[in-house]
C-alpha positions as CSV (number, residue, x, y, z in Angstrom):
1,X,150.9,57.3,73.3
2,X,148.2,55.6,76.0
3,X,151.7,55.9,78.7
4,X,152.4,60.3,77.7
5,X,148.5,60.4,78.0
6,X,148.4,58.9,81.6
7,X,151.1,61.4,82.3
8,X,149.1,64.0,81.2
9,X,146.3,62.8,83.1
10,X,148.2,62.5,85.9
11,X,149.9,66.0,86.2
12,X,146.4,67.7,85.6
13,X,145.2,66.0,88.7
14,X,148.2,66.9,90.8
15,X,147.7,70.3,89.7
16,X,143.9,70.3,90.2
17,X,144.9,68.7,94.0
18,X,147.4,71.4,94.8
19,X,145.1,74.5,93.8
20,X,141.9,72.8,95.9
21,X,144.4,72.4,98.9
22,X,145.6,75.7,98.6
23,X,142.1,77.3,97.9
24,X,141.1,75.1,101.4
25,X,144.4,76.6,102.8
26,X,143.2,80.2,102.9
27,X,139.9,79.6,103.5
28,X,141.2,78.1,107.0
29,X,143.3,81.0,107.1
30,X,140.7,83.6,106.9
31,X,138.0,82.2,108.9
32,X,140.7,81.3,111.4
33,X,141.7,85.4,111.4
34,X,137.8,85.9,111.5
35,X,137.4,84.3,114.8
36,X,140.4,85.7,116.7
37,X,139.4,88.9,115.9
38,X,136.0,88.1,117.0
39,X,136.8,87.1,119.9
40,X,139.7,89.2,121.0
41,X,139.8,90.5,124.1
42,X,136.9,88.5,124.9
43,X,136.3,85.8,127.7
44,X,134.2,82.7,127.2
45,X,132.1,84.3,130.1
46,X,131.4,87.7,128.5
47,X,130.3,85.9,125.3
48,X,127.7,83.5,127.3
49,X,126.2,86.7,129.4
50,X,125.7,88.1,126.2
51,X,124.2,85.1,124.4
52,X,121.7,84.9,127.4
53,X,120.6,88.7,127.7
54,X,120.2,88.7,123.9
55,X,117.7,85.4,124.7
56,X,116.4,87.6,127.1
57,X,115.3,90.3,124.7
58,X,114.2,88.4,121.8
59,X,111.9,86.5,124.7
60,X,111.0,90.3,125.6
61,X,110.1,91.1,122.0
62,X,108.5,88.2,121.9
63,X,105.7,89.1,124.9
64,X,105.4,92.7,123.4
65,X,104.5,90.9,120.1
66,X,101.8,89.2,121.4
67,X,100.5,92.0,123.3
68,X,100.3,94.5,120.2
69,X,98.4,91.8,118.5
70,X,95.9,91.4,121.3
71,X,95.8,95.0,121.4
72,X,95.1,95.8,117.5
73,X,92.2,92.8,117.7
74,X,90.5,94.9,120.4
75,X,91.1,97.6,118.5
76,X,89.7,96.4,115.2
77,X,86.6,95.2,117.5
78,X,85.8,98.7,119.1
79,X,86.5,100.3,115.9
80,X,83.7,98.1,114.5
81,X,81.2,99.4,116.9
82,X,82.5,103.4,116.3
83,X,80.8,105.6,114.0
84,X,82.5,105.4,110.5
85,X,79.3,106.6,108.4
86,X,78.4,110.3,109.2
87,X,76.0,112.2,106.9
88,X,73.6,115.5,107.2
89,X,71.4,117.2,105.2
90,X,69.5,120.3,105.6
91,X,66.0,120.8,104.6
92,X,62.7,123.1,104.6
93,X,59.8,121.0,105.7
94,X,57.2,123.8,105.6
95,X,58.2,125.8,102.0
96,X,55.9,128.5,102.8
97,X,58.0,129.4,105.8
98,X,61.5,129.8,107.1
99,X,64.7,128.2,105.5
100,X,66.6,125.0,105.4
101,X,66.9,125.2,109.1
102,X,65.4,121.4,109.6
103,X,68.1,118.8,109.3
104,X,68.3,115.2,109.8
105,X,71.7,113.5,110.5
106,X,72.7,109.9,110.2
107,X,75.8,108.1,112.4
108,X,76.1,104.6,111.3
109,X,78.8,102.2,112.4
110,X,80.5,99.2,110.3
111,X,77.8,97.1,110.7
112,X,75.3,99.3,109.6
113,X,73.5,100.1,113.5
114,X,73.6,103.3,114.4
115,X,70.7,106.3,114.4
116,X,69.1,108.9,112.6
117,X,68.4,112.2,114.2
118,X,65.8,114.8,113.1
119,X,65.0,117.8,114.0
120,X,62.0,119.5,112.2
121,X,61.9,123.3,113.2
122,X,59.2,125.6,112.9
123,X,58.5,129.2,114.1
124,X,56.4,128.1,117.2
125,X,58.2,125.2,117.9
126,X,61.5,122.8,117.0
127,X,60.8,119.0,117.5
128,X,63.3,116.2,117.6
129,X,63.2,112.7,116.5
130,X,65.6,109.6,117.1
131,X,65.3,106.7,115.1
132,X,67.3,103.2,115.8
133,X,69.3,101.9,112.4
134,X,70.2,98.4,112.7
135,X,71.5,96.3,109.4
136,X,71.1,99.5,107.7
137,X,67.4,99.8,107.8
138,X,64.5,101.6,110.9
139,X,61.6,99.9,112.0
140,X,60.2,103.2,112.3
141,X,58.6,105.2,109.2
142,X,61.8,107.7,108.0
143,X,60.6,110.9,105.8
144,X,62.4,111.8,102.2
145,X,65.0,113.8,103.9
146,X,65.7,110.9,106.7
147,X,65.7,108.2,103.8
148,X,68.7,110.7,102.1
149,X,70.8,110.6,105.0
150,X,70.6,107.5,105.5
151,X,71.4,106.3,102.3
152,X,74.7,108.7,102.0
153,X,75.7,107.4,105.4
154,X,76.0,103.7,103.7
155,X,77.4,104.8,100.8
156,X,80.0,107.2,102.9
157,X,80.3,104.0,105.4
158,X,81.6,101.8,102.5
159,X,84.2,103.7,101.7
């Protein structure tokens, strides 16, 4: 029994042997048809120039890489300083007179500097004010109207 056993044993091993060699067979085969199409037609030279100028361009894309990025951190720094919180609201300072032809407008940037302009009008006369923002808040006394825009140009800069 123990000898038809090691017979078994060893025609299941000869058999497993002869399907991995064949399996390893075409596998060689098939990369080996890979490669001489691959390179058919093609000189050892031709291949090499076109290893180097691909180099050439990935070192290319490379540099242009690094230059976008320094470009977009300028960008992002500039855009910083740029007015991103706009608001305006029109107003009658003198009810007994005229019509919401006052208005006072607020330009912040990211930070929260920017200005508040005013312009109070009246029959005789129109009168502008300027007023420094910086961290959100004037050192200079703002009116009702001034205090408005200033507040929706925070809220309008934080979106």
């Amino acid at each position: 029994m123990n000898a038809n056993f090691d017979n078994i044993f060893f025609l299941a091993f000869f058999i497993f042997t002869l399907i991995a060699i064949l399996v390893g067979a075409v596998w060689v085969f098939i990369t080996e048809k890979r490669l001489k199409r691959f390179f058919l037609g093609k000189k050892a030279k031709d291949l090499e120039d076109t290893i180097v100028n691909l180099e050439q361009e990935i070192s290319k894309l490379h540099k242009t890489k690094e230059e976008m990025q320094k470009n977009i951190a300028t960008i992002q720094t500039k855009q910083k300083k740029s007015i991103c919180g706009l608001e305006t609201v029109r107003f009658n300072p003198f009810p007994d007179q005229g019509s919401n032809q006052s208005f006072a407008i607020s330009m912040l940037n990211e930070n929260g500097d920017g200005v508040v302009v005013s312009s109070l009008y009246a029959r005789e006369r129109m009168s502008v004010f300027a007023k420094p923002v910086k961290n959100g808040k004037s050192e200079y006394e703002l009116s009702t109207e001034e205090k408005e825009v200033l507040e929706k140009a925070k809220i309008s800069n934080k979106d």
